[in-house]
C-alpha positions in Angstrom: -8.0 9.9 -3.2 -9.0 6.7 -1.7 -7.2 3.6 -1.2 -9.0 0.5 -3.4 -8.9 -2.6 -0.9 -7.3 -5.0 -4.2 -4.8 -2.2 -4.8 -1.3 -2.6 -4.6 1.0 0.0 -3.1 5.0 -0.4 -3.6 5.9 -1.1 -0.1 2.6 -1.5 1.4 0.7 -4.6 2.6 -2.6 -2.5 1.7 -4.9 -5.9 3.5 -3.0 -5.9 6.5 -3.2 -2.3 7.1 -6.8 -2.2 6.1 -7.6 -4.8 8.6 -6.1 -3.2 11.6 -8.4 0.0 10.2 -11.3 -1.5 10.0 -11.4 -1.5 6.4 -11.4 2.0 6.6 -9.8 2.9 3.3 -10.7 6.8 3.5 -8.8 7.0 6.8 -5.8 4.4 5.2 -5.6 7.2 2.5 -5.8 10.5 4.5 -2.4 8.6 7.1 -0.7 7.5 3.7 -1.1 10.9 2.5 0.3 12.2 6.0 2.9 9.5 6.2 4.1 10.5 2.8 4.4 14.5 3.1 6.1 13.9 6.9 8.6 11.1 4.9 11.0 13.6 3.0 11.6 15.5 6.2 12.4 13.0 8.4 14.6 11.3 5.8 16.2 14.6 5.2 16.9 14.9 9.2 18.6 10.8 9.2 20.7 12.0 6.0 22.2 15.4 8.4 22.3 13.4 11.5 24.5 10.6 9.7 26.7 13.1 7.9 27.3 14.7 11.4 28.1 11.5 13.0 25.3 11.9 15.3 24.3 8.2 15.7 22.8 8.0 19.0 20.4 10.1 17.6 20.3 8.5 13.8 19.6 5.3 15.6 16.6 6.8 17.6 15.0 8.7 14.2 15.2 5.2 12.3 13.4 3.4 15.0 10.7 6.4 15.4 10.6 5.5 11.4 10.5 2.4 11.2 7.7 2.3 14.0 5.8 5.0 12.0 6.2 3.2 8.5 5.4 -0.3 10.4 2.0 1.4 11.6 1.1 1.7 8.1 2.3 -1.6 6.7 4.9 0.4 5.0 7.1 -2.8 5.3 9.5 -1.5 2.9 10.5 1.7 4.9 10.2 -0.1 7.9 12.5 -2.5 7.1 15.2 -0.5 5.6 14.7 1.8 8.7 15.1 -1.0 11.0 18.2 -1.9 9.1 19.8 1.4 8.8 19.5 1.4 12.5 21.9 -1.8 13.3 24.0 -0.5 10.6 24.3 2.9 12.8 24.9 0.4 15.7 28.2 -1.3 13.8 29.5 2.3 13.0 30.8 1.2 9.9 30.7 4.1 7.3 30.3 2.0 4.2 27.5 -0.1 5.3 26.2 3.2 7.3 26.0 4.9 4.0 24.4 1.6 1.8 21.7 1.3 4.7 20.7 5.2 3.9 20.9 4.9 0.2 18.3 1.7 0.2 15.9 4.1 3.0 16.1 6.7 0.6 14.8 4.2 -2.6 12.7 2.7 -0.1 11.0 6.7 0.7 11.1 7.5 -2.6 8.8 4.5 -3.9 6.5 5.0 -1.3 6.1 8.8 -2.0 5.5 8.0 -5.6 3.2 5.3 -5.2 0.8 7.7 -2.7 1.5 10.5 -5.5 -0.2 8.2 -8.1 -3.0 7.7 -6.1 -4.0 11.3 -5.3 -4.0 11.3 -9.1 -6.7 8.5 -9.6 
């Protein structure tokens, strides 16, 4: 698999990654491939650490995300990352729980859209 400089990616900015590699699309492709195999764990530990009420630690998980994701120009995952941590902040179940759904779309599209490239 290897990234195509004109190619979109849902929830990547593929040129602005590229340029901060170089235009090193091999490597983009091998850290999108690692990104995406790390992303179901990690979302899997924010999804037990919110159910436990553990938000000091939630909040610290989504910013380690949404540094990771913003790395890669994952903008998508950063953002809702970013997001479900001030949601974590307000400790407002509700909004707590809509943050995590939107992350978990947001994880979801990106491991599918790295899953279609391994395939071309």
């Amino acid at each position: 698999m290897q990234v195509d400089r004109q190619k979109e990616l849902a929830g990547v900015d593929v040129r602005a990654v590229l340029e901060r590699l170089n235009g090193d699309t091999e490597l983009l492709s091998k850290l999108l491939r690692q990104f995406a195999a790390e992303l179901p764990p990690r979302v899997h530990v924010i999804c037990r650490l919110a159910s436990g009420g553990q938000l000091d630690k939630l909040r610290r998980e989504a910013r380690c995300l949404a540094g990771s994701a913003g790395s890669l120009s994952a903008n998508e995952v950063r953002a809702t990352a970013h997001a479900l941590e001030d949601k974590a902040a307000l400790e407002d179940p509700a909004k707590l729980r809509a943050a995590l759904g939107r992350l978990l779309v947001a994880s979801a599209r990106l491991a599918q859209s790295v899953a279609r490239l391994s395939k071309t």
